[in-house]
N, C-alpha and C positions, 0 to 999 in steps of 0.2 A: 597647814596642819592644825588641827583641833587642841586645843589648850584645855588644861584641868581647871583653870582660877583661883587655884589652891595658894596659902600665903608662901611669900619668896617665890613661887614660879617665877613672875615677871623679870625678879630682881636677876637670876640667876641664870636666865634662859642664853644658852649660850657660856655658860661658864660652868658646864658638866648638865646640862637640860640642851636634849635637844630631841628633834624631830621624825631626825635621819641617819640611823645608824650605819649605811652604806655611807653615806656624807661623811662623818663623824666617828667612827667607831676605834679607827685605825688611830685615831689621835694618841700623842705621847700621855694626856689627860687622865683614858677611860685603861690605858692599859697593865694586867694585871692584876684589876679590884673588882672588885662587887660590884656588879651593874643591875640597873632597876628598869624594866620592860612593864611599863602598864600598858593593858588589852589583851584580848583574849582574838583576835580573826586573824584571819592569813596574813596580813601585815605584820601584826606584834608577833607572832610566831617567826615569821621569814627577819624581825629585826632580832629576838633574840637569839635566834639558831647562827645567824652573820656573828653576833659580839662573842658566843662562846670562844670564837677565835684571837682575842683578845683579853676577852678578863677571865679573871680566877674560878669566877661565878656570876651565872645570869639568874635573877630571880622576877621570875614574871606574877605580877599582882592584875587577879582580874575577878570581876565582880561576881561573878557568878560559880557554879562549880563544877563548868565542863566549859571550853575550849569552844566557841563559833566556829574555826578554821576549819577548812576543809580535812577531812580524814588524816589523809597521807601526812600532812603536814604537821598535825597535831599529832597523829602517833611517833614521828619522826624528835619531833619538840621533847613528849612526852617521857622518851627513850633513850633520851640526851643527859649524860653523869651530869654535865656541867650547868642543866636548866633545872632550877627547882621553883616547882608551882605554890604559889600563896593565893590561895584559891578563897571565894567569897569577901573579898578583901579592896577595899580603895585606898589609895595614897590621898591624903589630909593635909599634908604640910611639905615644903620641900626644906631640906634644915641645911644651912651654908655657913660655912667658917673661911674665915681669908680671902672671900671672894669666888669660895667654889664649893659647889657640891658636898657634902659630908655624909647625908642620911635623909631619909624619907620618913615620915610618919605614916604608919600601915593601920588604917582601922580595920577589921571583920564585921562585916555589914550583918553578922547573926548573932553574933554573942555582944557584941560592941567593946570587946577586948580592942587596946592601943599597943601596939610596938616601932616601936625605933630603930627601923634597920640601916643599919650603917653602908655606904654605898660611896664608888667614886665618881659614878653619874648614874642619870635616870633620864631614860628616853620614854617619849608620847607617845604613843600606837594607838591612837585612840578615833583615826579617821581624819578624812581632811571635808574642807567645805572650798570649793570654789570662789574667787573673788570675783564674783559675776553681781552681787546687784545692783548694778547702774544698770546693768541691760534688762531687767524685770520689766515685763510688760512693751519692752523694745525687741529683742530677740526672743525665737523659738530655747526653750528651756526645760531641763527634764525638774520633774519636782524636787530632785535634790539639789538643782541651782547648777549643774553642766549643762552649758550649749549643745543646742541638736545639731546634726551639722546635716546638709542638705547636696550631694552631689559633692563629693570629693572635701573640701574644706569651708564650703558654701554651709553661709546662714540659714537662708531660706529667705535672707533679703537682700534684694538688687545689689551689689557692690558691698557687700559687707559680707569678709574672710574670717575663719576661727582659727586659732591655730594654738599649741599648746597646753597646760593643767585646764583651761576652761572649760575643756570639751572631756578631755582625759581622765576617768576619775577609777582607769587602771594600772597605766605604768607611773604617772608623775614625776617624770624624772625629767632633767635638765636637757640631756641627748635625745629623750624623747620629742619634747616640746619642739628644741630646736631644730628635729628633721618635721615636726608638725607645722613650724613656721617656713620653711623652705618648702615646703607644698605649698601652704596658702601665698607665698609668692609669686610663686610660678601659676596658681591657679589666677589669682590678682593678675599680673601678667597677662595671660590670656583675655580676661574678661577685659582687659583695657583696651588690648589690641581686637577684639570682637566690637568695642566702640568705636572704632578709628582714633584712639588714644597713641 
């Protein structure tokens, strides 16, 4: 998942910052408080529409002042009592007391007004990158750094299988990957036994 670099991120990721609000959301941490949703695409929408089930308030911060996401999704977000949009706006700071989460620093990217909104986490929707580049210039690769896959889990190179987030850069999930790695097994498997392996 793609990080802001913003100060305290690092410190606190994991201690009311996180990535995955299906992962996370449910925790005894986020629940009941103010939650902080940065992005604006089908992701951040689909994480803050999951957390209203949890906190008090979802408040989505995103840079511009209309929604990337697809339609349905944003009108759905949009429509939501418990989702309030802070629109033309980036998160600055993550601000942590006791070891956890407390507040965000919100700047508006057009008037350059600062607020401090108070929050009991703040999740990242802000895109992921694949952990692909040792394979740069070694495997087939879409420009955003996801492996091509070539005939089922196949590279596009003799004996070399792809299987899960590398190739994936739509569901990303755990269950996912791992039925993605149980193909390229079984495809592996095959190619062995097609060597006399």
């Amino acid at each position: 998942a793609r990080r802001l670099h913003v100060p305290s991120e690092e410190k606190l990721w994991t201690k009311g910052i996180s990535a995955c609000a299906v992962c996370d959301g449910a925790l005894p941490l986020f629940r009941n408080k103010p939650l902080v949703v940065v992005g604006g695409g089908d992701t951040a929408v689909e994480e803050a529409t999951f957390l209203t089930k949890f906190a008090s308030k979802v408040y989505m911060v995103h840079r511009r002042d209309e929604l990337r996401a697809s339609k349905i999704m944003a009108e759905r977000a949009l429509a939501h009592d418990k989702i309030e949009f802070v629109w033309d706006s980036v998160v600055q700071r993550v601000i942590g007391a006791e070891g956890k989460v407390v507040a965000v620093e919100v700047r508006n990217v057009k008037t350059g007004d600062v607020v401090e909104r108070p929050c009991g986490g703040f999740f990242v929707a802000i895109g992921h990158d694949p952990n692909t580049a040792i394979f740069k210039s070694v495997l087939p690769m879409h420009e955003t750094g996801y492996l091509k896959l070539d005939n089922g889990s196949r590279s596009g190179v003799e004996g070399v299988f792809v299987a899960g987030d590398v190739h994936d850069h739509t569901y990303r999930q755990a269950v996912t990957a791992a039925g993605y790695g149980c193909r390229a097994a079984i495809d592996c498997e095959r190619w062995l036994e097609a060597q006399g392996h």
